[in-house]
MARTILO-474378 format. One record per residue: x, y, z of N, C-alpha, C in turn. Coordinates in pm, whole numbers, plus 50000, padded with zeros to 5 digits. Each point is the difference from the previous one (the first is absolute). Layout:
BEGIN
XYZXYZXYZ...
end
This chain:
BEGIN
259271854437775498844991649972500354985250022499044992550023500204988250064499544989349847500834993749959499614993849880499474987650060498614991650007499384987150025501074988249986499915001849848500164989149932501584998649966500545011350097501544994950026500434994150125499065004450108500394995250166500014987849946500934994650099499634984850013499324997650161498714996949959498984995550125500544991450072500544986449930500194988050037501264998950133501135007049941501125006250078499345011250148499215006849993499195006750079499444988650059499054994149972499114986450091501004993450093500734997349947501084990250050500485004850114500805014149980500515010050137498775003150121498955002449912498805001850130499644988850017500044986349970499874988750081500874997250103501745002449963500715000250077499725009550121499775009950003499845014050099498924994850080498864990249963498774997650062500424989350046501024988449939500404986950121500935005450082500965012550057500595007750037499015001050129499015010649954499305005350136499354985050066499304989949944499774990050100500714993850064501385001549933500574991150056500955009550100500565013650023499695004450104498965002550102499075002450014498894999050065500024984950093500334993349916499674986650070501414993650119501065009449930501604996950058499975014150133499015010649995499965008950096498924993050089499514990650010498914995550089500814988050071499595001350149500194989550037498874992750075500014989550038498644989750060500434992050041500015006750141500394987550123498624991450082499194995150020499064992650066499325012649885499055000450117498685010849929500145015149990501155003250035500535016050001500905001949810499055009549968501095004949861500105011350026501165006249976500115011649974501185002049867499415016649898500365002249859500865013550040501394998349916500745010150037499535007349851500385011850032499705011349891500284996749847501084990649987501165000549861499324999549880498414994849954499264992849924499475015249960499065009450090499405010149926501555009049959500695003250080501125009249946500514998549847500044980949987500404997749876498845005049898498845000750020498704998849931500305019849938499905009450112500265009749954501475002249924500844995249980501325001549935499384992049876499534989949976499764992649883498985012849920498865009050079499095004049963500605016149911501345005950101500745007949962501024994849875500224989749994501084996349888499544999249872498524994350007499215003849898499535012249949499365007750111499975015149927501395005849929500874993650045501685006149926500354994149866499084988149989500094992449896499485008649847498635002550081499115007649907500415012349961500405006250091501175012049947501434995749918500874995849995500774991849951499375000649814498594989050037499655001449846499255006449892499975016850115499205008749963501305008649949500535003550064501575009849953500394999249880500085011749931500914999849886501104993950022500624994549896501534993050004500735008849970499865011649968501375009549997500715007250136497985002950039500455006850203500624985650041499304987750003500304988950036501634996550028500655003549820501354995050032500895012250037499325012250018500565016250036500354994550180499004993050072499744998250161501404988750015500354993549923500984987350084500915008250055500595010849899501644999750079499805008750141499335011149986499845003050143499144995350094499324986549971500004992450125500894991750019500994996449925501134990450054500785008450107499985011649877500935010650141499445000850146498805002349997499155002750123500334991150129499784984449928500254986250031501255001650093501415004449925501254998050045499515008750130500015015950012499555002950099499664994650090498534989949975499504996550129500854989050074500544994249887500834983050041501375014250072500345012349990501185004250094499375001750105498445007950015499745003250124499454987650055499504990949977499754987350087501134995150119500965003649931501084991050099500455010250129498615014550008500605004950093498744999650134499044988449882499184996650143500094989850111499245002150075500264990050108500364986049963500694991350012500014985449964499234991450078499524991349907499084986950032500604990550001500184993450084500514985450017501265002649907500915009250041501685002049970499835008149818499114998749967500135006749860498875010750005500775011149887499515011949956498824998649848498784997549975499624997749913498115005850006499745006050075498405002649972500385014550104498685007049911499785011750017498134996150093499995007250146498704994050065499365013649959498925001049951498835006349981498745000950097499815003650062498284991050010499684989250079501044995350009500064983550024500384992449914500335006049862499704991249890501874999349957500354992649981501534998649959500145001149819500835008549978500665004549843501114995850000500294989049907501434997949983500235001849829501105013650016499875004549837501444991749951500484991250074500714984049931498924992549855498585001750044499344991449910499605010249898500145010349991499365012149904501905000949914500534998050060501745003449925499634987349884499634988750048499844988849897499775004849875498754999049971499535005449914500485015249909500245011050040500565013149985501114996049937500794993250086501594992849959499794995149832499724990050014499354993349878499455008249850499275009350071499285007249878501535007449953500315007750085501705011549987500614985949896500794992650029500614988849966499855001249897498464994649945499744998249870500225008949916499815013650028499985008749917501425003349957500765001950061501355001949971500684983749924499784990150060500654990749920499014995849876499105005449937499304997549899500295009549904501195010650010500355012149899500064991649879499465006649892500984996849911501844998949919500674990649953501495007349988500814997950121499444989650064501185002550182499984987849953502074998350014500504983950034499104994150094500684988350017499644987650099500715005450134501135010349980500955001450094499125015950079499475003249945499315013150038498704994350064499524992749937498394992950044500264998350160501174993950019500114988650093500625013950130500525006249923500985011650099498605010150066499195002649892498985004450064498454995750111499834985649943499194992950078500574995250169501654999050003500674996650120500235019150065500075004949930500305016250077498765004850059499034998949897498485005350101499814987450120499894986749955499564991550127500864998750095501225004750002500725000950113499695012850095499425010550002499405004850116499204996850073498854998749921498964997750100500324986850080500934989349956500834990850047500594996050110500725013150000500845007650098499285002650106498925010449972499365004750139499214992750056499694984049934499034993450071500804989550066501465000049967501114986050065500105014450137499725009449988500335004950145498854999550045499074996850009499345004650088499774986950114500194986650014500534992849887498574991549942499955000249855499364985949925500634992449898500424989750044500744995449918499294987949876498935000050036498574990549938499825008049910499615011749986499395006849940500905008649837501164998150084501385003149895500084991149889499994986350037500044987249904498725007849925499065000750022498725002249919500285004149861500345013950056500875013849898500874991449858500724993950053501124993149908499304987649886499274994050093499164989149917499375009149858499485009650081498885009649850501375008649950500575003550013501245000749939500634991949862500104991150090500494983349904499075000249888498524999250023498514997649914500425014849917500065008450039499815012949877501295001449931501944991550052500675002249904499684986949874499344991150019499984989149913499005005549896498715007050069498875001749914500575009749916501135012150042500625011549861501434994949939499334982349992500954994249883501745001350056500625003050157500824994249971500424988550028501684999349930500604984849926500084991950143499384988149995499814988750149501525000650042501225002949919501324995550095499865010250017499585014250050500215010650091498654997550146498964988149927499235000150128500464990250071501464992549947500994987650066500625011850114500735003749946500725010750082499275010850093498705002750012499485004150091499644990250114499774988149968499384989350108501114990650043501115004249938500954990250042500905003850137499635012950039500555004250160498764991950108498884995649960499114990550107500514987249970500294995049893500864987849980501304999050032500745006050044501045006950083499804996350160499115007150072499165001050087499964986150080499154995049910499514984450031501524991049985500524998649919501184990449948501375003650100499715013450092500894998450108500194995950104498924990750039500094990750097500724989750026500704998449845500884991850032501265002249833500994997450070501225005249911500084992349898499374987449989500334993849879498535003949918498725008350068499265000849899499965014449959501175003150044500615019349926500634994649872500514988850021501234996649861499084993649919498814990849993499434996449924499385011149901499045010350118499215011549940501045006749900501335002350073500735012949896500334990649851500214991450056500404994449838498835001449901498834995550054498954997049914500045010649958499915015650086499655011849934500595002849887501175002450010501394997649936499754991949813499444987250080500004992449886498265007949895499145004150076499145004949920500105014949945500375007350072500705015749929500954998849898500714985249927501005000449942498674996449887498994989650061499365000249842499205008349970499575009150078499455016649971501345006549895501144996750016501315007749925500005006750049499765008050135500565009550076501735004649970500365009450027501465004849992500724993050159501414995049953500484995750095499935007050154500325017449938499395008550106498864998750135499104998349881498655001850037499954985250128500814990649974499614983450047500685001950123501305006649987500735001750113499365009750124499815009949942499415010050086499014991450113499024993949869498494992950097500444991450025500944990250001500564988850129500895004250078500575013950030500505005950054498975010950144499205002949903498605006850117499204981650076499534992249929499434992550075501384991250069501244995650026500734994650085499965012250112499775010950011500205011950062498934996250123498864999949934498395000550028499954987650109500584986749972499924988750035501104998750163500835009549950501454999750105499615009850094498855010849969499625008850123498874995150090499414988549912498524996150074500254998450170500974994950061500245002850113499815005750092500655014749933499755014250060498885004249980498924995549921498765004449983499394993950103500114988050022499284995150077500635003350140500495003350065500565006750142499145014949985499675004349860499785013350010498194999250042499694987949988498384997549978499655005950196498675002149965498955001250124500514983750067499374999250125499984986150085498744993049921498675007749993499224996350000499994996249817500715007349929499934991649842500794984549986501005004050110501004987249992499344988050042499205001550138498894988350034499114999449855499765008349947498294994049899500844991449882501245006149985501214988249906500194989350047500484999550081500354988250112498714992450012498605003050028498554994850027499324991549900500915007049863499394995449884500354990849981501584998449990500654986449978499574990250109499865001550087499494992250182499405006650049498364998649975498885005050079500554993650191500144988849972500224996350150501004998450108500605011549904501425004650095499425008250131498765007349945499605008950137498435001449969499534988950081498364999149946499245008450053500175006950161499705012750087500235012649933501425000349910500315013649958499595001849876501415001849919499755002649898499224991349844500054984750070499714991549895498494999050063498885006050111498714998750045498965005249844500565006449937498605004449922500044988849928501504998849875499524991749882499534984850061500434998050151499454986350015498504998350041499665011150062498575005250028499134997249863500395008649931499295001249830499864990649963501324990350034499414984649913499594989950040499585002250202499404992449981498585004349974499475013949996498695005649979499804992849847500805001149908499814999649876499414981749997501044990950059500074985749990498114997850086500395006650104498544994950082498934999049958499985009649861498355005149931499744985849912501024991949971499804988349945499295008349837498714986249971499355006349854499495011249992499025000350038498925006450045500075014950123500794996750092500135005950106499075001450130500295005050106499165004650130499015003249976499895007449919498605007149954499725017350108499085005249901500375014950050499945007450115501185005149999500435006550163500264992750094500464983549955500274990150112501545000950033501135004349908501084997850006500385000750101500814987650102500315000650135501135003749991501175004149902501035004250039499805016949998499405002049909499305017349976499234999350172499204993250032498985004850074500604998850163501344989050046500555002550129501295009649922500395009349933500775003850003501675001449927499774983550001501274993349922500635003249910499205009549906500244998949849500765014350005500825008650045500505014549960499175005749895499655011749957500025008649911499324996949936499174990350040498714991949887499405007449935499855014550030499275010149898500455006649912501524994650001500475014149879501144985549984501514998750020500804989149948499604987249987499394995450038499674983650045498684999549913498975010149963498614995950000499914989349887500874997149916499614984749888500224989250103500615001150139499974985150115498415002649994499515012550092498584997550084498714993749867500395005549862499564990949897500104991149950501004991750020500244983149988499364997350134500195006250114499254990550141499165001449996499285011249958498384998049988499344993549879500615002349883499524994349895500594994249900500974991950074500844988749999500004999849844500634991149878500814996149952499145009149881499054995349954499055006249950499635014349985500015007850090499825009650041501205007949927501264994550054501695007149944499814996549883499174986149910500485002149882499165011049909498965002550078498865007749905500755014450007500815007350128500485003549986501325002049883500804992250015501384999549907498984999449835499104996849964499314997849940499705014249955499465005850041499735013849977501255010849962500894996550056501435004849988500294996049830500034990049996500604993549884499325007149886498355001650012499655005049869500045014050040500025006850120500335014949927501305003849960501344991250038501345001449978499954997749853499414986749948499305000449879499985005449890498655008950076499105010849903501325012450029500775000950061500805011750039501304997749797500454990650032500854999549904499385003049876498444991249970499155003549883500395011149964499865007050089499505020149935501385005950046501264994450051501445008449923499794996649912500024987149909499804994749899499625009549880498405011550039499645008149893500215013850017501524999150106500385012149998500745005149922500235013449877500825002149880500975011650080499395005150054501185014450067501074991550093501065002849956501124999650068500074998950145499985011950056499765002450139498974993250075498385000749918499114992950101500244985650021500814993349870500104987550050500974997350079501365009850014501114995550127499615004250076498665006950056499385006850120499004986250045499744997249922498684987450021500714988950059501634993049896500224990850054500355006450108501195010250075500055001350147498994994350121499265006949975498725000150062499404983450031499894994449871499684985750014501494991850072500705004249977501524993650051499425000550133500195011350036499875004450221498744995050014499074997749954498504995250055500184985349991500764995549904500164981549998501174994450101500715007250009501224998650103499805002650144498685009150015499835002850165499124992550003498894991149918499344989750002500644986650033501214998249903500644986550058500375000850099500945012050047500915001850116498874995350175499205004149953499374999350135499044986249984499674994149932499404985249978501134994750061500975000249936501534992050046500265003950103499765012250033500244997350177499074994350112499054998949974499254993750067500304983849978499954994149913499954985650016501754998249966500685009950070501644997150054500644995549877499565006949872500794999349909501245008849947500195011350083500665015149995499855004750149501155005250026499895009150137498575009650041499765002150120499335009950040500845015149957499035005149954500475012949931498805011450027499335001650031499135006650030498725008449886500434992649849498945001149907498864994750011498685013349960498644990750015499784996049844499024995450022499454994149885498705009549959500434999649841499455011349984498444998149963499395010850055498774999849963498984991050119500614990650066499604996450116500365000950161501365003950037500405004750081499375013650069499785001850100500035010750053500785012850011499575009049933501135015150021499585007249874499405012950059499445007849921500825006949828501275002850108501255004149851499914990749913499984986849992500514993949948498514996349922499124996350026498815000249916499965011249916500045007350044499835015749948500885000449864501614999150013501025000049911499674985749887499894995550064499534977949907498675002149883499155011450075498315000949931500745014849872500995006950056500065006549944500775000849893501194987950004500714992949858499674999049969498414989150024499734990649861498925015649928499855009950077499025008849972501025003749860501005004549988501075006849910499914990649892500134986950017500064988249910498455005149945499055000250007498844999549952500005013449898500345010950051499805010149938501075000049900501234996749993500814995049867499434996449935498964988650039499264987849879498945011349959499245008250073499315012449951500025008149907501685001349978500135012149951501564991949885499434986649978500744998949901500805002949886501174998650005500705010949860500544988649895500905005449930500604992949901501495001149921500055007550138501585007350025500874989150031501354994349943500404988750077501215008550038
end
């Protein structure tokens, strides 16, 4: 049964506003208008029926008992792994293994593992009676498969995702911040090996803050022993990289090392983004969308073809909309009492706020090109589908409120 006066509408309004500045603003990034000739590529109704399908899934979602409800996760995670093995034995697209073609219609069950991942996660690290050392052993043992099979196929964008809602669901089941030091301190590792004197700064600091956690001497040695490790192999990692990841590294730091190659989009994007000025071109004028310029304007790029068309204003009403459903998102973990739904909720809000920044920031060349859309406005059916269908889970928690902590 669907309780009224538990949905939250407001959180709902918000996502179908988003989903509805989504389809215009594909529609308008699939059109182009050169003199008096337009012509509309397909991408706008396709999204329209996936938005129209994500909703009927919604409504099911908050029709389901919660017992079949939480009976269905584990064997669709399983299902999931399956498909993420048999994907990598299809044809490859542009060098990677990642969609299943239907129809015409592309399935990539990378964006369905998200979510699945997440729900599994929660449930096991929300037991009652499990150390901090079990929490953590179990939230890193399940997310390291589906992990696994998506660094082969290869996505390496999409991996970071996983870990971020990771991070969000070990903090939300209460554990102690110097174990969420020691999880994030191999990317601080990472970064601080660029240069040898900022390995010796990082290790000390660590060093110096695990001692006021009172960690065991053990414990301090070990983890400045794994991150000098981490820092001294970055090397070999990077010889081990694709050509084409090493340029979007290289692009980021110096878009104009290779303005033809690899540094052409983010400099493309900004100047689409800069050109729209306040106001912008106005609709369906965007000349970098409309000769071409802009790459991928319908699915990676589409917050450029919305600053160029509806320039400054336009992005903020956007980011604007973001802000209060990210918002209204925290509100209602907030009145979550069950255990699990709330380390399932924050996940969920973790990967939806993180593939939101990630791809804002790549467009106006604040973060590498990585190949995350933005959710809820980007183009690509999976990914609407999986995005409409989180916050769908989030809703029906708030539905079916308990008082279980």
């Amino acid at each position: 049964m669907i309780n009224r006066r538990k949905i939250d509408f407001v959180l709902l309004a918000l996502m179908v506003a988003l989903i509805a500045v989504g389809c215009v603003a594909i529609y308008t990034a699939s059109t182009t208008v050169i003199s008096e000739h337009i012509s509309t590529a397909n991408y706008w109704w396709r999204q329209l029926i996936f938005a129209a399908l994500a909703f009927a899934i919604m409504f099911v979602i908050l029709k389901l008992p919660m017992p079949i409800f939480d009976i269905l996760i584990l064997p669709a995670f399983v299902l999931n792994l399956l498909l993420l093995i048999l994907v990598l034995f299809t044809p490859a697209v542009n060098g990677a293994h990642r969609w299943f073609s239907i129809g015409g219609i592309n399935i990539q069950p990378s964006e369905s593992a998200k979510l699945l991942t997440i729900l599994v996660v929660a449930r096991y690290i929300s037991k009652e009676n499990l150390s901090d050392y079990r929490r953590m052993a179990y939230g890193f043992g399940i997310m390291i498969v589906p992990v696994l099979l998506i660094l082969i196929e290869p996505d390496f964008g999409t991996t970071v995702v996983f870990w971020v809602a990771l991070l969000a669901m070990l903090i939300a089941s209460d554990i102690p911040l110097f174990f969420i030091l020691l999880i994030i301190s191999p990317i601080v590792s990472v970064i601080a090996s660029l240069h040898w004197v900022g390995v010796l700064l990082w290790i000390a600091i660590l060093i110096f803050l695990l001692i006021r956690a009172r960690l065991s001497w053990v414990a301090i040695t070990v983890s400045a022993l794994i991150n000098i490790f981490i820092a001294m192999i970055m090397p070999v990692f990077w010889m081990g990289l694709k050509g084409y990841q090493q340029d979007r590294i290289m692009t980021f730091l110096d878009p104009t090392r290779d303005p033809l190659g690899a540094g052409y989009q983010i400099i493309q994007s900004k100047i689409a983004i800069g050109s729209g000025a306040l106001s912008g071109k106005g609709w369906l004028q965007g000349t970098q969308k409309n000769m071409n310029f802009l790459p991928e304007h319908h699915t990676d790029f589409i917050y450029s073809v919305i600053g160029e068309e509806f320039g400054f204003l336009g992005s903020l009403f956007l980011l604007s909309l973001f802000f209060a459903f990210f918002a209204r998102f925290i509100r209602d973990i907030g009145k979550l009492k069950v255990r699990e739904r709330k380390v399932a909720s924050s996940g969920i809000m973790a990967y939806l706020m993180f593939q939101t920044f990630i791809n804002i920031g790549m467009n106006i060349g604040l973060v590498p090109a990585t190949g995350i859309p933005l959710p809820f406005i980007s183009y690509g059916g999976s990914n609407l589908l999986i995005n409409t269908v989180s916050v769908s889970v989030v809703l029906k928690y708030l539905n079916e409120r308990g008082f279980i902590k």
